[in-house]
Each structure stands twice: as C-alpha cells, then as structure tokens.
N, C-alpha and C positions, 0 to 999 in steps of 0.2 A: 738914471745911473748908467753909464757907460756898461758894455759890454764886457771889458776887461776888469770890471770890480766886482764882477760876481761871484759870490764866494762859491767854491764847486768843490765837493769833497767826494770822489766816488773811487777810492782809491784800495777800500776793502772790499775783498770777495763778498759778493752773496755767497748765501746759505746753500748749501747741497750743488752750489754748482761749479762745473771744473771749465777747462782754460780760461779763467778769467787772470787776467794781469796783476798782481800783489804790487803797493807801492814800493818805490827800491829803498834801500838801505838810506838812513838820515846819513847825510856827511860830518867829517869828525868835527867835533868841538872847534871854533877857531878863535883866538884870544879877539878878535870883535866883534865875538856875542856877548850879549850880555848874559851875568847867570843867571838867569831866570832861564835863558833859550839853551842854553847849555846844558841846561837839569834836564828841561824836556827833551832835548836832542837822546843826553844821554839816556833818559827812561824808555825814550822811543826805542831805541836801537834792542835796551833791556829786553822787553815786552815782544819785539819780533822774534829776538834769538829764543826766546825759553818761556815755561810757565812759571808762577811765582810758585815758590814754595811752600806759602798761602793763602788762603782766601779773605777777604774782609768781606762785610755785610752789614746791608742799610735797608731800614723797613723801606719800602717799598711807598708807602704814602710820603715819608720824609724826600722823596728820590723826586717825588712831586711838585710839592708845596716844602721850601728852604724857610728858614729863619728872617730874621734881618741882620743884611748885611751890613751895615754902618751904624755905630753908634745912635740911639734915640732917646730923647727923653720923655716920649710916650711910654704908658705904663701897658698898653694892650699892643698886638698887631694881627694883621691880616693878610691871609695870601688865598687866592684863588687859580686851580687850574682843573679846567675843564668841571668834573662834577664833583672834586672835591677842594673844600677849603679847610683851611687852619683857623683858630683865633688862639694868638700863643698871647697868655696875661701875666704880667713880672707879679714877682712874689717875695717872702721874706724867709729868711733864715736866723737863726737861736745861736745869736756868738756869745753864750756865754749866761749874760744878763740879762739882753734885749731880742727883742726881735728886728733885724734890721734892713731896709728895703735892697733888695736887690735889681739891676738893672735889667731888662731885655737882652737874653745872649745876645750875641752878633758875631759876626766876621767868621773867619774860619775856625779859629779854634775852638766853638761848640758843636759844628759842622764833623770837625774828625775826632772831637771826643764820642759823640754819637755812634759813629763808625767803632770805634777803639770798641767803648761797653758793648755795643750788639755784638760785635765778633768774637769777645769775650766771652759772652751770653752763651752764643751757638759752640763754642768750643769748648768749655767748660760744661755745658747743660747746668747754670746755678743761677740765677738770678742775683746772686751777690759778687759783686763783683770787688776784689780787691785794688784801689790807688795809688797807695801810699808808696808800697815800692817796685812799683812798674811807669812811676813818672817820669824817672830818667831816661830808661829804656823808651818808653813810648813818644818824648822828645827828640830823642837822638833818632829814632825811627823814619819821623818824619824831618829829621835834619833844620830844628829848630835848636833854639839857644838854650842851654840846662841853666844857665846864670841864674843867680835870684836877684834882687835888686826892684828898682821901680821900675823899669822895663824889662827886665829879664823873663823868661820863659816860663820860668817857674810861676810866677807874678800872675802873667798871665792868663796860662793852663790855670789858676787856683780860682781869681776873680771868676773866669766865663766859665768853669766848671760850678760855681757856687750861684752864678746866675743860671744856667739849666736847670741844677736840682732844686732852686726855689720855684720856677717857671710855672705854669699851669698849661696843658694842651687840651685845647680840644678841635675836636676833628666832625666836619659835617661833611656829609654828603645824601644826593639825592639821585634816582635811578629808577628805572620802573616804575612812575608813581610813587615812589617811595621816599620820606626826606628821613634823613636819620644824623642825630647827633651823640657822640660819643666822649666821654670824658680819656681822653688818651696821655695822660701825666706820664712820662716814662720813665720818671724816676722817685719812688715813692718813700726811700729812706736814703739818707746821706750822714756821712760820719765823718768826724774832723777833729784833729785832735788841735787842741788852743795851745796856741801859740804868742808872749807877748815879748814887744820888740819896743821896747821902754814904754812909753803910753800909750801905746798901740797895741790892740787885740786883734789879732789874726787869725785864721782857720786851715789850717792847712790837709787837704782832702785825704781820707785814711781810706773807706770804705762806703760804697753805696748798693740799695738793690731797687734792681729793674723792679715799678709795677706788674701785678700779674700777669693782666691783660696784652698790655706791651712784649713781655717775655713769653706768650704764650703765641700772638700770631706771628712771631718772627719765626717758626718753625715755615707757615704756608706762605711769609709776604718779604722772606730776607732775600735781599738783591745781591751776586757776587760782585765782587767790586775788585781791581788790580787794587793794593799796595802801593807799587811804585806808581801810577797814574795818581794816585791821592797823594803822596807826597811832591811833586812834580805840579801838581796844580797848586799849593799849599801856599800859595804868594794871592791867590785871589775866591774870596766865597762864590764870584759869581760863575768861575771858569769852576769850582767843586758842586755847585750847583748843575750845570750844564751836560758837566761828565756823568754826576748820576743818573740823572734824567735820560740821556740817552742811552744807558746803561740799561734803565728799565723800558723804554720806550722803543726803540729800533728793535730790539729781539722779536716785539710784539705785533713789529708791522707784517702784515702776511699777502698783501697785494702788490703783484709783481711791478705796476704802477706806481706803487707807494700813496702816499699821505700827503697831504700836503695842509702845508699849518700857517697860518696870514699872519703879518707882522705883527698885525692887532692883537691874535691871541697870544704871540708869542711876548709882546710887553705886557700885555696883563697876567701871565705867568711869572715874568722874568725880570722887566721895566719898571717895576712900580717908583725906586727911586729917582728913575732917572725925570727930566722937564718937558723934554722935546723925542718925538719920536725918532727926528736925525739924531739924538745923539744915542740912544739906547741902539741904535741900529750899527751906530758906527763901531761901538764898546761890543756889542755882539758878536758881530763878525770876528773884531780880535779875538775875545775871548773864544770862539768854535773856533778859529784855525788852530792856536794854542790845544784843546780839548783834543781835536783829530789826531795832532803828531803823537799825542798820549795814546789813544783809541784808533788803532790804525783800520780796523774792519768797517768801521763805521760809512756810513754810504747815505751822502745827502746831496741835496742840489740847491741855490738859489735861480726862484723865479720870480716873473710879477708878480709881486704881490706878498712873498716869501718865503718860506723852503718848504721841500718836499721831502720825506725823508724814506728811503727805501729800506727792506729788507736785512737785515745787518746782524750778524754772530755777534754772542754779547762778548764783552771785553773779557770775561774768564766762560767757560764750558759750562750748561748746566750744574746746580749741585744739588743733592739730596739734603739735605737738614732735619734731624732727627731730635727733639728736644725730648726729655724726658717730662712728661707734664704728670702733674700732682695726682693721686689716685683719687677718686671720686667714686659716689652711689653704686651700685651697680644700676644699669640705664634700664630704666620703663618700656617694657612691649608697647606701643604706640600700635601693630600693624592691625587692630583687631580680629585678626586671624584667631 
C-alpha cells in the first residue's frame, strides 16, 4: 500500500502533556456531504466546543467483544478478543400463549439499547429499568424514526429489544493460568404489554430488569461514552463497535511508544464477517476515520503490518459510579488474626 493510504490519526493530545497541537475546527456542513458526514461534522464540532451534559455507559467487556452485526440465521454466535470471548445463544419469549423463537440481536439497535439500560442502571441505581414511555424520547435522542409501521422505529426498537431480552450470554475468559466461564444474561426479566393488530399478536416493551450480576459490575467495569459520538455513528454497528473499543482501550495504553495491534488480530476481533482480509481492511479504515472526527483525542498510527495505537484521554473525563448494591451477611473474619 502506497504511502499516502496510510491511515494516520494523531491528531489528539496525549495525556498530561502540553504544546501539543489540537486538530482544527471541522469545516461547516456543505450541501455535498452527505448526512451521514454532516452528523459527524456537526457532532465533531459539538464534542470540541463543550462537555455533554451527560454521561452514557457500557460494560466494559461488551466495549470488547460486540454482537452480530447483520442479520443471521444461526441460533448461537461467537466473538473473540484477546483473552476474552462471548458465546451469545438466541432464545424465546412468552407472547401470550406460546413460547416463540427469537432471533440473534444485530445491528445497531441492540448495540445502543445496551447503552440506553446501563446508563439508566448507573443513573437511577435500580435495576429496573422503565421502556415504555422513554421510547420516544430515546428514539428521538438518537435521531431515529418514532413511526410505527413495518419499518418504522418503533418496529424496530421492539423486535431487537425482544431479541436481547430472550438472548443468553456468556462470557469466558482465561488469565494467570486461570480459564473461567461466566453465565453473563443481562437482562433477566422483561415486560410487555400485548398488543393485537387484527391476527397479529404483538409485544410491545413496558419494563425490564438488569440481572444481578450484570448490575452489579457495572459500578467497577462501566466505560463513559459521549452521547453525541453514539448518535453520530448510529448509521453503522461496526463504526459503534470501533468507538467503544477505543473508548476503553487507548485510556489504557500507558507506553509512550504505544501498542501496536496486527491486522490479524484486529479481524479476529472485528472481521469475522467479512471474506477477504483486503476487504475488512478497507471497510476499516473507513469506519476509524468516521470513529476519529467523533473522538478527536484519540491518537493512532497505521504501520506494516497494522496500527499502533498511543496514549489517548478517553472521549469523556474519568467518572466515579456508585451503585447502591443489595445489603448482604455481615462479612467473615477470614484474617485469622
């Protein structure tokens, strides 16, 4: 690859250090962009002037290992990165009479439902999380369609919300000699109130609540996340994959060198759809230049072989997260003191 296709993002400050050069201001909107580069223009500009007024939050293993992003007719799936993986297994739901199969989320809209309940989760401290009438609002939020109909928003939000909460997760990882598998369901009750549209039974989401477990490590593993960056990427799962990821990833590089990460492992995180290595590589780079205008601190490099990713201030300030957790035993002297 030519010299001039390298994608080169170093355009945010490192962390604690000063005269470094800030990227300049995006140029205004011009009627031949398209709006997709328009959102993001305008979110960029957002995001340099001001902080949001607040925080979204995603466990931290989800920021990881993503979903499937297109449609499948697999009933299981699988994602691996670095030393942990997912095995996410589609499930059924009780409309009524039946029990009936639900698909594999996908695409984006279980992606920032996810988002939506954790931040719900940490801002409320409840585990139950109210639907029904924060749908509009949380459509309009992200500047999607409220319509109902067969494609409408509403439709949509309902189906891949009804496919999460039947879903199964679970989460392996292994470390120190240690393999460990965890049952991770993050959504252990769901509520719907029925709805029928002449021979048609429908569910329309009223109420669900976060598993324990789930609600419990989102106090030590919730990632901040911009708002307008997740609405502004909302056109693609892999560019809302990408953003989290480095979200949680670049704060954590601490070598003034950086990291560096080979294509290899970066389509086995990220590629699994794709056929051919050229083409995941190519859809890449779109999707991080896309990801950067959103995330302007961000600080990476393409080299042989694939990027190195430096030093980088997360896309919001550290946060503290305080969850109230359930009162329990009083705890065992273990020190045999």
């Amino acid at each position: 690859m030519a010299q001039s296709e390298r994608l080169s993002v170093m355009t945010g400050p490192a962390p604690d250090t000063q005269n470094v050069k800030t990227a300049p201001e995006p140029p205004a909107p011009s009627p031949t962009l398209t709006p997709t580069q328009q959102r993001l223009l305008h979110a960029s500009a957002m995001i340099r002037m001001e902080s949001p007024d607040k925080a979204d939050f995603l466990h931290s293993v989800m920021c990881q290992v993503g979903l499937p992003r297109r449609h499948t007719a697999a009933r299981s799936f699988e994602r691996h990165s670095g030393h942990v993986s997912i095995l996410l297994e589609a499930g059924k739901l009780f409309d009524g009479t039946d029990f009936v199969e639900q698909p594999l989320p996908h695409g984006t809209i279980p992606r920032l439902v996810l988002v939506h309940v954790s931040s719900e989760a940490i801002r409320t401290q409840q585990r139950n999380i109210e639907i029904g009438d924060s749908m509009r609002q949380f459509l309009q939020m992200l500047g999607m369609q409220t319509s109902g109909g067969e494609r409408g928003g509403y439709t949509a939000l309902r189906k891949q919300m009804e496919a999460l909460a039947a879903c199964r997760l679970t989460i392996g990882m292994h470390a120190e000699g240690r393999v460990v598998t965890v049952d991770a369901k993050p959504i252990k009750r769901f509520e719907a109130w029925l709805q029928h549209d002449g021979l048609q039974r429908t569910l329309w989401p009223g109420a669900l609540e976060l598993s324990e477990d789930f609600f419990n490590t989102l106090a030590t593993h919730a990632v901040p996340l911009d708002y307008r960056a997740l609405a502004a990427l909302r056109h693609s799962a892999l560019a809302l994959d990408v953003y989290t990821w480095l979200a949680h990833r670049l704060c954590r590089v601490t070598k003034p060198e950086g990291v560096k990460l080979s294509w290899e492992n970066l389509r086995e995180q990220f590629g699994q759809e794709y056929i051919t290595s050229k083409d995941f590589k190519k859809e890449f780079r779109h999707t991080l230049r896309q990801v950067c205008v959103v995330y302007p601190d961000a600080r990476l490099d393409e080299v042989d072989g694939g990027l190195v990713l430096y030093p980088s201030r997360p896309p919001l300030a550290p946060t503290t997260v305080s969850i109230a957790l359930p009162r329990t035993a009083q705890p065992v002297d273990k020190s045999g003191g």
